[in-house]
C-alpha distance (Angstrom), angle and dihedral (degrees) to the residues before:
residue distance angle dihedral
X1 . . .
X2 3.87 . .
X3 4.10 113.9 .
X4 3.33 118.2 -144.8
X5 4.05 116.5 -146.8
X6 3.24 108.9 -173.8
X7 4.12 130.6 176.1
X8 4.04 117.6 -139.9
X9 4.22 106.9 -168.3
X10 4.01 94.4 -159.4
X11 4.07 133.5 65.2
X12 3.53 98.5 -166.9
X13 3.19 127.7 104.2
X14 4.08 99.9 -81.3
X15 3.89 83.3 58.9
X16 3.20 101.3 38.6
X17 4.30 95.3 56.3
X18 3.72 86.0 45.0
X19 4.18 88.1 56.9
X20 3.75 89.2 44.8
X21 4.02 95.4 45.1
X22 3.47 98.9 53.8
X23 3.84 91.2 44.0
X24 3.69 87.4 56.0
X25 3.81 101.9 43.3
X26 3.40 139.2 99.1
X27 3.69 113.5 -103.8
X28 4.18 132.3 122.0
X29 3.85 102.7 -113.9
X30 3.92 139.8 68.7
X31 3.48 120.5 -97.8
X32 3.85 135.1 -141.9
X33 3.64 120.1 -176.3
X34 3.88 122.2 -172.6
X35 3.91 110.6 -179.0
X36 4.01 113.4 -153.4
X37 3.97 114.7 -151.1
X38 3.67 124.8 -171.9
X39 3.87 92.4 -159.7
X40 3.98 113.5 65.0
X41 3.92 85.0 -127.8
X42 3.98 126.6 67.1
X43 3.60 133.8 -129.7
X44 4.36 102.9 57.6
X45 3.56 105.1 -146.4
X46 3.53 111.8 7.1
X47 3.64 85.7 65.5
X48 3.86 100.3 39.8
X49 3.61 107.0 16.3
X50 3.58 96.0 52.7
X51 3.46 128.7 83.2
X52 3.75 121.7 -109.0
X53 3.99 95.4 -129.8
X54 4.14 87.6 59.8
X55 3.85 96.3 86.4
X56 4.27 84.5 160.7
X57 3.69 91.1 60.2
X58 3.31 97.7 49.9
X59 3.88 97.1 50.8
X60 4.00 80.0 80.3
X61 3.74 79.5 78.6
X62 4.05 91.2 68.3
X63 4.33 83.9 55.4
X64 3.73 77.1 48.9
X65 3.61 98.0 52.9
X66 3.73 99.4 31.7
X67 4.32 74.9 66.9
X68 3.68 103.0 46.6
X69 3.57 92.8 36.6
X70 4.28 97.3 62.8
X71 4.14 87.9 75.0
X72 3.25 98.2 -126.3
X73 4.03 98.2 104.9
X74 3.67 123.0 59.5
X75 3.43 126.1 -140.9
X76 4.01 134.8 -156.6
X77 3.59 122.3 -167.2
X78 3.43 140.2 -160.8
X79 3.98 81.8 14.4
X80 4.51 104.9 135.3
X81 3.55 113.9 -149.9
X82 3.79 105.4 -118.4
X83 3.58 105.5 20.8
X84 3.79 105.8 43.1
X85 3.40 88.3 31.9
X86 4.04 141.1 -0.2
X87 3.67 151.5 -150.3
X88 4.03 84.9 -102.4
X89 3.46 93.5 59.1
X90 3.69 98.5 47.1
X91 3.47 89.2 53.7
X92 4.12 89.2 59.2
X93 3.26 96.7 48.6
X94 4.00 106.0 30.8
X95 3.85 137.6 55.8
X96 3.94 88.5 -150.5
X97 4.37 142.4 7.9
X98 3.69 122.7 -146.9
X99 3.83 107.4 -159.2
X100 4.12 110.1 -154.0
X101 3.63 99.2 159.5
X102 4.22 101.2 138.8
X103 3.25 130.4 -147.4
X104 3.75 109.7 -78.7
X105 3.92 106.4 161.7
X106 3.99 126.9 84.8
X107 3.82 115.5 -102.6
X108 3.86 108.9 -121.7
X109 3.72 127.4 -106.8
X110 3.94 109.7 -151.1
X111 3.97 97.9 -150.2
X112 3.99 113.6 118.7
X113 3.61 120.8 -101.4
X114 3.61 90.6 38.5
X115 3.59 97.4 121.0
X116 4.24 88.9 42.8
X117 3.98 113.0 134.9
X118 3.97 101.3 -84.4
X119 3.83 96.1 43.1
X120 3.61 124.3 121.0
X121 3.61 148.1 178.8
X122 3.74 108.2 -124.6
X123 4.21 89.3 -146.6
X124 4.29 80.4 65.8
X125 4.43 91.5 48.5
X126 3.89 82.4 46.5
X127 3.60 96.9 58.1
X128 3.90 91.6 36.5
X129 3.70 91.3 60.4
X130 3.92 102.8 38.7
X131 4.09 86.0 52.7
X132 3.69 97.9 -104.2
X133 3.79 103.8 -169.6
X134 3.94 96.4 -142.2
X135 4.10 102.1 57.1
X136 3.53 128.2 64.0
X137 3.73 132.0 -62.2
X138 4.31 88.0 -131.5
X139 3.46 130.4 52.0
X140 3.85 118.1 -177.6
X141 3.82 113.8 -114.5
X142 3.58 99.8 166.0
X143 3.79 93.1 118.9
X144 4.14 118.3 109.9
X145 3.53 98.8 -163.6
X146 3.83 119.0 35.9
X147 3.85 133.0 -169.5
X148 3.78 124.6 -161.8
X149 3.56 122.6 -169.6
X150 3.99 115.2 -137.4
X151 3.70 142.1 73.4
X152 4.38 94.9 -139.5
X153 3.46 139.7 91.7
X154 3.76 94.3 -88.9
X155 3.95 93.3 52.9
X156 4.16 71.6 52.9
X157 3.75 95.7 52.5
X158 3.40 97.2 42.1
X159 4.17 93.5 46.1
X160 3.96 89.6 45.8
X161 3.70 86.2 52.2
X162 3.92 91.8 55.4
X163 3.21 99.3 43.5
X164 4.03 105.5 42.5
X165 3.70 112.0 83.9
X166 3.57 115.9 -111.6
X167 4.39 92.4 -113.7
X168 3.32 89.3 68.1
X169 3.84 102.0 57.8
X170 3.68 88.4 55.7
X171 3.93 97.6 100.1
X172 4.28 85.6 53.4
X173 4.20 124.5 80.9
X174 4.01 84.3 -102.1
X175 4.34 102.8 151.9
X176 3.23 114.1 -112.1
X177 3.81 93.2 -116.1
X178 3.95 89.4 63.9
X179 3.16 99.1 53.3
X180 4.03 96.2 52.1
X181 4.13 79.7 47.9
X182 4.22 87.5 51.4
X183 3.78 101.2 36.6
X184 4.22 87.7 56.0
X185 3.64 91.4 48.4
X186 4.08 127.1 139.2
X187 3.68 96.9 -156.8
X188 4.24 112.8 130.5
X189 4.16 90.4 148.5
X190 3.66 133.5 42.7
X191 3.95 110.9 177.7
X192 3.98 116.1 -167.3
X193 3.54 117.7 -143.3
X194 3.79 124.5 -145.6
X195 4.00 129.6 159.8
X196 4.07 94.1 -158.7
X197 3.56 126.6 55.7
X198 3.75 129.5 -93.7
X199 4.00 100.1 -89.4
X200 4.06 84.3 59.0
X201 3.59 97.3 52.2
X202 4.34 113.2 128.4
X203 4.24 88.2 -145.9
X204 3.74 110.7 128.3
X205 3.88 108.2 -130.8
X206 3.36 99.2 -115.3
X207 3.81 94.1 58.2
X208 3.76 92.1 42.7
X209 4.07 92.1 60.0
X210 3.97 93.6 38.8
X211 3.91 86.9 67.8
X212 4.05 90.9 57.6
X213 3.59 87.4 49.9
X214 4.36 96.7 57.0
X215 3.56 108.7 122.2
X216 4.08 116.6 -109.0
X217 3.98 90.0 1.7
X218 3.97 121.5 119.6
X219 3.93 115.3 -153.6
X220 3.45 114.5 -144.0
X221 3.82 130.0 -160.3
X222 3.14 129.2 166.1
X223 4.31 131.2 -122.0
X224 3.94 97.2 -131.2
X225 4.00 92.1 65.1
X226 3.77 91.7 57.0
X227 3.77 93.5 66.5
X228 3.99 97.8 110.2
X229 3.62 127.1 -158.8
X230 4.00 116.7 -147.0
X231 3.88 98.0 -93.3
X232 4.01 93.0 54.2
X233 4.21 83.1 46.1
X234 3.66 82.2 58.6
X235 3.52 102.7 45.4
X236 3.79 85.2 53.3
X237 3.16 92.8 55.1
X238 3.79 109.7 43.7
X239 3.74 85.6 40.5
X240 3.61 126.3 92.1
X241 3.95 92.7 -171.6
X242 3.51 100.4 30.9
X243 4.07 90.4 52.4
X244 4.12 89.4 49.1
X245 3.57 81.7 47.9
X246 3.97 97.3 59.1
X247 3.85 91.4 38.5
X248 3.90 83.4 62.0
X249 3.68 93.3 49.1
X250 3.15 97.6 41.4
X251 4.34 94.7 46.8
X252 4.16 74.6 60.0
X253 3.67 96.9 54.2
X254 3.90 90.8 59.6
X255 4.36 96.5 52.0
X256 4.00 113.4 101.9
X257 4.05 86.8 -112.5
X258 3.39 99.7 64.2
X259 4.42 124.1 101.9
X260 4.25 84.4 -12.9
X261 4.12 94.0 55.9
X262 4.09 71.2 -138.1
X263 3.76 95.5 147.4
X264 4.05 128.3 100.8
X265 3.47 99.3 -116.2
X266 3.80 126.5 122.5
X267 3.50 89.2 -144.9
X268 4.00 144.9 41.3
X269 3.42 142.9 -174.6
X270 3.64 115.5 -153.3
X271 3.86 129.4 -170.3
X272 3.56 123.8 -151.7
X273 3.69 124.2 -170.2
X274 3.83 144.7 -172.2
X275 3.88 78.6 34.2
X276 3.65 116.1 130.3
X277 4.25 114.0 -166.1
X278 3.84 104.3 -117.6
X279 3.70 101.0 174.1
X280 3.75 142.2 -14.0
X281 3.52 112.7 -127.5
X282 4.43 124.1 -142.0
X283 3.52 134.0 -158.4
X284 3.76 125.1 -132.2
X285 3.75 85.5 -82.7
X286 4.22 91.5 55.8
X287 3.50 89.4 -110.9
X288 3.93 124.6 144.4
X289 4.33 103.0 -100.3
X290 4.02 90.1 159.7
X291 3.23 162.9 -4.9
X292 4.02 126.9 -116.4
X293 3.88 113.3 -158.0
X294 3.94 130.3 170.5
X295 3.68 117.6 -137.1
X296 3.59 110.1 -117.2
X297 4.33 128.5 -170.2
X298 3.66 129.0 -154.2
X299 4.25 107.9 -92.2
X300 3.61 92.3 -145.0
X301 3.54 102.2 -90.0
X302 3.70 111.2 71.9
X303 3.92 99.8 -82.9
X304 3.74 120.0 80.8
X305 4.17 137.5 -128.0
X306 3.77 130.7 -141.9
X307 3.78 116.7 -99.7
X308 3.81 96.0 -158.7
X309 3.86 86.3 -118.2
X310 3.73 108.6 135.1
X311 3.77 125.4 -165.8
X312 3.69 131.1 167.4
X313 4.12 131.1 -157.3
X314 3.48 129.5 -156.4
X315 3.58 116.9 -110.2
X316 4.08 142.0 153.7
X317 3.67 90.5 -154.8
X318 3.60 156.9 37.8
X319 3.84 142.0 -173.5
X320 3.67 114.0 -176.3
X321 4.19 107.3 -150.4
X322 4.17 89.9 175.4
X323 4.43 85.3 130.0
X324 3.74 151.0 -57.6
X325 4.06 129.5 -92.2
X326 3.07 135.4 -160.6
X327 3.91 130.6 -122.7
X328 4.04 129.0 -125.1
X329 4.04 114.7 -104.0
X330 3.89 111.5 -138.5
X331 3.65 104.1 -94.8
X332 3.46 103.0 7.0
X333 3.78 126.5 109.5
X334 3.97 110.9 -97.7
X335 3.50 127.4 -157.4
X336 3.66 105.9 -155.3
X337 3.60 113.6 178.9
X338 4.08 79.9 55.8
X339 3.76 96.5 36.8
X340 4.01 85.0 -141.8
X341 4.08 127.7 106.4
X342 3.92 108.0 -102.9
X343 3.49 114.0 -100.9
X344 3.96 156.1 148.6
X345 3.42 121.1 -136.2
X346 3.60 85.7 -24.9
X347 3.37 93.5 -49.7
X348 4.24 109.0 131.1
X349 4.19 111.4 -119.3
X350 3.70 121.3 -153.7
X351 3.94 97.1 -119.2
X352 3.49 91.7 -132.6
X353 3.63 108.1 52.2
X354 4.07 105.5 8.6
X355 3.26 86.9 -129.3
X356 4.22 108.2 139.7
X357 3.93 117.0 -104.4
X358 3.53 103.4 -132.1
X359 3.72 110.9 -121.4
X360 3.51 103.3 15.0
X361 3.97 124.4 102.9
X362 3.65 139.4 169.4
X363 3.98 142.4 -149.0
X364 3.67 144.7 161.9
X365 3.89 122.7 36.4
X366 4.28 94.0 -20.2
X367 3.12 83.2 59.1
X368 3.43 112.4 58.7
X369 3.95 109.1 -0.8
X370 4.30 128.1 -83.8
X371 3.41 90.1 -64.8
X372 4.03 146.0 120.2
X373 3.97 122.3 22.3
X374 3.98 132.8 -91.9
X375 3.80 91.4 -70.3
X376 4.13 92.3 68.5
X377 3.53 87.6 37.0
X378 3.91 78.4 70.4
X379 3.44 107.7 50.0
X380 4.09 90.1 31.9
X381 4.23 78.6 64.0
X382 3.60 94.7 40.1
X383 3.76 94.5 60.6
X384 3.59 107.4 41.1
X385 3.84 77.4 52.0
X386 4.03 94.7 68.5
X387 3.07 93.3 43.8
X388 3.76 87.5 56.6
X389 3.85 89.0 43.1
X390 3.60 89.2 49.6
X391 4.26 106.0 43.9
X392 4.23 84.7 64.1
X393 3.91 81.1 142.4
X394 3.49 96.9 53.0
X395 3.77 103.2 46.0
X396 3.75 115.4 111.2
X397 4.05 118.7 -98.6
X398 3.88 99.9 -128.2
X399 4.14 117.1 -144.2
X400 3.30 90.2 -138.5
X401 3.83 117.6 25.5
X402 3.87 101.2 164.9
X403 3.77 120.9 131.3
X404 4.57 88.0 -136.6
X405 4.03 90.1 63.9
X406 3.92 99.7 70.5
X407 3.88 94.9 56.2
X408 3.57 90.8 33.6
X409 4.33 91.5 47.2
X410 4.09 87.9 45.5
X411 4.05 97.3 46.2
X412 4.30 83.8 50.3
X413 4.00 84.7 55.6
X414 3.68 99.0 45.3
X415 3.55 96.5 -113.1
X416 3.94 118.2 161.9
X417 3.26 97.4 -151.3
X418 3.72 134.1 176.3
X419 3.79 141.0 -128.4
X420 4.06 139.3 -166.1
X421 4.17 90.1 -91.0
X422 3.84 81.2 53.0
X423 3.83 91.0 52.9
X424 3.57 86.9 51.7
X425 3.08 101.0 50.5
X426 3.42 96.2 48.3
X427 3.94 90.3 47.3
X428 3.86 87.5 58.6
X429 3.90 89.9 53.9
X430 3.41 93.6 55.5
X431 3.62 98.3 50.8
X432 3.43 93.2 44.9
X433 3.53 89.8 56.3
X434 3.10 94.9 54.9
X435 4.04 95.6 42.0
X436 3.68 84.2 64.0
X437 4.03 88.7 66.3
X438 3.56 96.7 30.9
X439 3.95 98.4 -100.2
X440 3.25 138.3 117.2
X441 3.52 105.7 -104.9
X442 3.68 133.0 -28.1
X443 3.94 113.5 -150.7
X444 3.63 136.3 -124.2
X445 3.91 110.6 -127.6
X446 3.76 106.3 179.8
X447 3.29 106.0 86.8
X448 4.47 93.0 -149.6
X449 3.56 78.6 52.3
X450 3.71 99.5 53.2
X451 4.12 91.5 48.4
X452 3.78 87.8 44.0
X453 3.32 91.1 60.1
X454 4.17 103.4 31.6
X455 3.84 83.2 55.4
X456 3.79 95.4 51.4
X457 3.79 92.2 -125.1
């Protein structure tokens, strides 16, 4: 019988489903999966691209677990994909690579004054406050009034974050380093951003009503954005989520704080729409003092057109939350107006001729663009995985296929890499850590610290 070895670059959870579906499906060979992690931890960005204060979301990591946990997946931490290791040598030592590497960088927004002193990519606050080992321990939150630039859940995550007070994400796995940075915070105003109206917003409802619910924040929205044309009545009403969306918004309009900033809070949140950021304004110092934005109004049709009206807000800040993208892989083709790797079905495509590269898949987020939840994250796995199954004749016929050479190849390079006992280890550290306070878990942010202690050294 015919063993497969085959290399997955990616614990979260697009690499981890594609480990567990082939494991689980039909086919006439043996399978060995390695899975190749750049971070010493596993499971990408459920555990640093979510925010601590979504306890749901993160239960995905027990699915995650339940997976890693059977045995029958390795794992190698702290192991970067072409420098500790490279598409030559997964070719010598595997018949196939899965590449599940997400999308983990901001999208750009082309406006000027983007790049002024005071901007920031809300990917980079994301990994500051879930403890990403690879960004700094700081992040400057002397602003008072904030804008962020986005109309999704992670323009929601990153407002909520600004605009909770630090106390109250105590009971969460928030480092101890972010919540210092949070507790000596400026902010009085975060203003939301969004160049459609509010029955075309991409906000789950669930993260939409968790704002209104922030202790000693007001939200704020304003009367002139509830004016609906007939295609936004319709969406509300042939729309379960976007009609529990307007109820929230509209339960808002009716509080004492809202279009008066009359309430007693020391904070609000307030959400503009049909505005579309023109221009970020600097000081004499090239630091962000505002925020230009045209008025826009629905065309009709669901989408919106500019009005010409221009207004501008005072700000210090700005986080921009308008999409991920992902990042080239050395030696693998790149797409990069799409930010994913070229493929069919899954299937990697040299960019030059779109002819397949024998060998070489992809899944997840690189593969098809930040988009859709956990569920397609499934079924994305689960196809590029029959195709796999299916291209037998095709796979590449390693030198070297033995399970001994990869530990044995990463010791030669100096690599302190990391295992599942490591994980666990580490797992146990962090929950005893945060025992000792009566939390959850606290987490480890250096990363020298987090192989330290995964390797019991």
């Amino acid at each position: 019988m015919t063993k497969l070895r085959l290399a997955i670059v990616g614990a979260g959870p697009a690499g981890i489903y594609a480990a567990d579906i082939l494991l689980k499906a039909e086919r006439k060979f043996d399978v060995s999966i390695d899975l190749f992690e750049q971070l010493p931890a596993p499971y990408g960005l459920v555990r640093y691209g979510v925010a601590p204060d979504h306890p749901r979301i993160k239960g995905i990591i027990t699915a995650l677990r339940e997976v890693l946990d059977r045995g029958d997946i390795r794992i190698f931490g702290n192991v970067r994909f072409g420098e500790d290791i490279t598409l030559e040598d997964l070719k010598h030592h595997y018949n196939a690579v899965i590449f599940a590497t997400g999308a983990i960088r901001d999208t750009d927004l082309d406006i000027p004054g983007i790049d002024a002193v005071g901007s920031y990519g809300a990917a980079d606050f994301v990994s500051w406050f879930d403890g990403h080992p690879d960004v700094p321990r700081e992040w400057p939150l002397d602003a008072a009034s904030v804008a962020v630039i986005g109309n999704g859940n992670v323009a929601l995550d990153v407002s909520r974050m600004l605009a909770k007070h630090a106390e109250d994400l105590l009971p969460t796995e928030i480092p101890d380093n972010v919540h210092r940075g949070l507790a000596a915070s400026k902010v009085t105003d975060v203003h939301v951003f969004g160049r459609r109206g509010p029955a075309n917003v991409k906000f789950t409802p669930l993260e939409l009503r968790e704002l209104g619910e922030l202790r000693d924040v007001d939200m704020v929205v304003y009367d002139e954005d509830f004016d609906y044309d007939d295609a936004a009545r319709a969406a509300i009403a042939s729309n379960k989520q976007v009609m529990v969306i307007d109820r929230v918004l509209q339960s808002w309009r009716k509080r004492d704080s809202v279009n008066n900033n009359g309430g007693t809070a020391s904070r609000r949140l307030h959400l503009h729409f049909y505005a579309k950021p023109i221009e970020v304004k600097t000081d004499a110092e090239g630091r962000v003092c505002a925020l230009v934005y045209e008025r826009t109004r629905p065309d009709g049709e669901g989408g919106v057109v500019g009005t010409g009206e221009l207004r501008e807000v005072p700000i210090q800040a700005l986080y921009r939350a308008v999409g991920y993208f992902g990042s080239p892989l050395p030696g693998v083709p790149f797409d990069k107006r799409h930010g994913v790797i070229p493929n069919r079905e899954g299937q990697v495509l040299s960019k030059d001729s779109n002819q397949r590269v024998n060998g070489v898949y992809a899944t997840g987020w690189i593969k098809r663009g930040p988009v859709g939840l956990i569920g397609h994250t499934k079924s994305d796995a689960m196809e590029t995985v029959r195709h796999l199954i299916n291209d037998q004749g095709t796979w590449w016929q390693p030198a070297d296929p033995s399970e001994a050479a990869i530990p044995a190849l990463l010791a030669e390079r100096g690599v302190a890499w990391t295992d599942l006992d490591g994980w666990h280890r580490l797992d146990e550290h962090e929950m005893a850590l945060g025992a000792r306070q009566e939390r959850a878990r606290i987490k480890v942010v250096p990363r020298d610290e987090m192989v330290t202690i995964s390797r019991g050294e």
